[in-house]
C-alpha positions in Angstrom: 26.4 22.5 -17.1 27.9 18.9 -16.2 30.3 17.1 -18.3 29.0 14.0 -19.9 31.3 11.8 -17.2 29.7 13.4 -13.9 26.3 12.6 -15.2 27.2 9.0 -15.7 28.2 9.1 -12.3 25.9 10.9 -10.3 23.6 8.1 -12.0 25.8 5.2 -11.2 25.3 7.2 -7.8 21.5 7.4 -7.4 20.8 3.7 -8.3 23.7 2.7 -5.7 21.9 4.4 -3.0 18.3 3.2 -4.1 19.5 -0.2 -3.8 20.7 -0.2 -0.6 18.5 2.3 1.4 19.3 5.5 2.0 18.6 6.8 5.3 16.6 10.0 5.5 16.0 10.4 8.9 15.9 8.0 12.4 14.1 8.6 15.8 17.2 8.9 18.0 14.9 9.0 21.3 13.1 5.9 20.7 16.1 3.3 22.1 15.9 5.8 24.7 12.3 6.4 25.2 11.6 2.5 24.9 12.8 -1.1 24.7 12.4 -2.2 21.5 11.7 -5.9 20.9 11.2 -6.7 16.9 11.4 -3.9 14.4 9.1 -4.5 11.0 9.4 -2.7 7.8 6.2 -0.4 6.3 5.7 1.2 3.3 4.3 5.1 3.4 1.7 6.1 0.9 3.2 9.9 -0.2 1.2 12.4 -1.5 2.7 15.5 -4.7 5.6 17.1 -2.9 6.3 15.0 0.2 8.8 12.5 -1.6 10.6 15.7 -3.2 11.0 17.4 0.7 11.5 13.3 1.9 14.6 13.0 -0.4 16.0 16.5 0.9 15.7 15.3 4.6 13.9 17.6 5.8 11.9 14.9 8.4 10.9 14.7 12.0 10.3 11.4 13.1 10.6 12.5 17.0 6.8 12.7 18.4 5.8 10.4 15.8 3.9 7.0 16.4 1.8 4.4 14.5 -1.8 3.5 15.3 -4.0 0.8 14.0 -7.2 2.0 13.2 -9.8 -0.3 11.2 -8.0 -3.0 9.9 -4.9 -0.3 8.7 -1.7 0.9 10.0 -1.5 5.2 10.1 1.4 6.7 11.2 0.5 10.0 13.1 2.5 13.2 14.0 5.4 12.7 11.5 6.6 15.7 10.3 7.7 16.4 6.5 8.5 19.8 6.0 6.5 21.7 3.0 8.6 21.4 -0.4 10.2 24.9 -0.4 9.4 24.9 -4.3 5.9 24.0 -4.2 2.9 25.6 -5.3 -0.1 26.3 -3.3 -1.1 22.4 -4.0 2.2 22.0 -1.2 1.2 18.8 1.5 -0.1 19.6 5.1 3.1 18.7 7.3 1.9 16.7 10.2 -0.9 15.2 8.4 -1.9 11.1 9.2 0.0 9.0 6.4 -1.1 5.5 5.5 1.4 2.7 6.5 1.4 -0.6 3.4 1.9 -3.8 5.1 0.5 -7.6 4.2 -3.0 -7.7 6.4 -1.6 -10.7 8.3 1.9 -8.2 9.6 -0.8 -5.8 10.9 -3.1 -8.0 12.5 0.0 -9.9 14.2 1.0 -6.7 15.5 -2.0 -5.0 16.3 -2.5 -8.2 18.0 0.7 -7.7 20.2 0.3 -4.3 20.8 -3.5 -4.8 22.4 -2.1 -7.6 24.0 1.1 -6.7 26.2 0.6 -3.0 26.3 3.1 -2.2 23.1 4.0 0.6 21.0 4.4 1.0 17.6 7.5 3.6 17.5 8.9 4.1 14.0 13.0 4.0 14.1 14.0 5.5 11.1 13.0 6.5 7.8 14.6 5.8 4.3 14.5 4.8 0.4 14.9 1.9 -0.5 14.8 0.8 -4.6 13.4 4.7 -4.6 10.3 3.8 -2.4 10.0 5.5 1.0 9.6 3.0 3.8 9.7 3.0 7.5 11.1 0.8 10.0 8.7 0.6 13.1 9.8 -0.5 16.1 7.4 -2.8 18.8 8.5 -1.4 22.2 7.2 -1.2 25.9 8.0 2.2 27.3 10.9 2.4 30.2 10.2 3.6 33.3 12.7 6.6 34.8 14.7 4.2 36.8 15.6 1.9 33.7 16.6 5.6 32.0 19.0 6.1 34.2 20.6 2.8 34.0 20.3 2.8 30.3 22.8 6.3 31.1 25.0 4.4 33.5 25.5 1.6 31.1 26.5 4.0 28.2 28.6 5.9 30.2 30.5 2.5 31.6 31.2 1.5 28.2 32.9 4.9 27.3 34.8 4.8 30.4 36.0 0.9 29.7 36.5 1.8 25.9 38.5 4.7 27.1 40.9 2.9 29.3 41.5 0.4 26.5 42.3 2.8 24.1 45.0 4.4 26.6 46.1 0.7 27.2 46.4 0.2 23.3 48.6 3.4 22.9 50.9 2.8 25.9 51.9 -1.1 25.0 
C-alpha cells in the first residue's frame, strides 16, 4: 500500500504529463521513408481496452497510414496490441480507427494529397489533456538516391560533431 505522500505525487504526476503530451509511440521510418512538408494534429476515436494497452505503449505506428474515405479521415494498419487484462470483449489489433478533425482540415488535406501525389504518414502518437491524438505528417515519398543522401548527410554531421567535440576537449 502507498503512503498518503506518493499518492499526492504520482497525481501531481499524471496531470503534469496530460498537460503536456505524453508520447506513446512515433514512426521513426517516416523522416526516412519520406519528406515531410506540414504535420497536422488528429484526434483517434478508441474503442473498451485500446486506451488502457495505448497508455502502456504497447503501439506500432510503422506500416501505418491515413486514408480519406467519404468525407472522413481513417487511419489504417496501426497496431495496438490486445490489453493483456481484457476479457473476451478485448479490441481487434490492426483494425481501421476513425481520425477527428474540423471538415475544412480534411478537405484541405485530402485536397493536397489528390493534388501533388501526397501521403498522409502519422509521426507519432501521444496524450495529450488524457486524449489520444496523432500527429500526421503530409509527405511525398523519397526515391533510393535521396535515401542515400539523407545517410550521407547524417553521417557528415556525426563526423563534423565529432571533430568538434575532440577540438572542445583538447583547447
Amino acid at each position: 500500500m502507498l503512503p498518503a505522500a506518493s499518492g499526492l505525487q504520482q497525481l501531481w504526476y499524471n496531470e503534469y504529463v496530460m498537460e503536456t503530451g505524453k508520447t506513446i509511440s512515433t514512426n521513426r521510418k517516416a523522416y526516412y521513408n519520406y519528406n515531410i512538408d506540414e504535420t497536422v494534429e488528429a484526434g483517434i476515436v478508441l474503442s473498451g481496452t485500446e486506451i488502457k494497452s495505448l497508455r502502456a505503449g504497447k503501439v506500432s505506428l510503422a506500416q501505418s497510414f491515413a486514408r480519406p474515405e467519404r468525407g472522413e479521415l481513417w487511419l489504417l494498419n496501426a497496431y495496438i496490441a490486445p490489453y493483456e487484462s481484457g476479457n473476451r470483449y478485448n479490441h481487434e489489433p490492426a483494425r481501421t480507427r476513425k481520425l477527428l478533425m474540423h471538415r475544412d482540415e480534411i478537405n484541405r488535406l485530402t485536397g493536397k494529397a489528390m493534388e501533388k501525389r501526397f501521403t498522409l504518414v502519422p509521426l507519432r502518437m501521444y496524450l495529450k489533456n488524457g486524449r489520444a491524438k496523432v500527429e500526421l505528417g503530409l509527405g511525398r515519398g523519397k526515391k533510393l538516391y535521396d535515401k542515400r543522401e539523407s545517410i550521407a548527410q547524417r553521417q557528415a554531421d556525426r563526423e563534423i560533431e565529432r571533430t568538434l567535440k575532440m577540438r572542445r576537449v583538447k583547447v
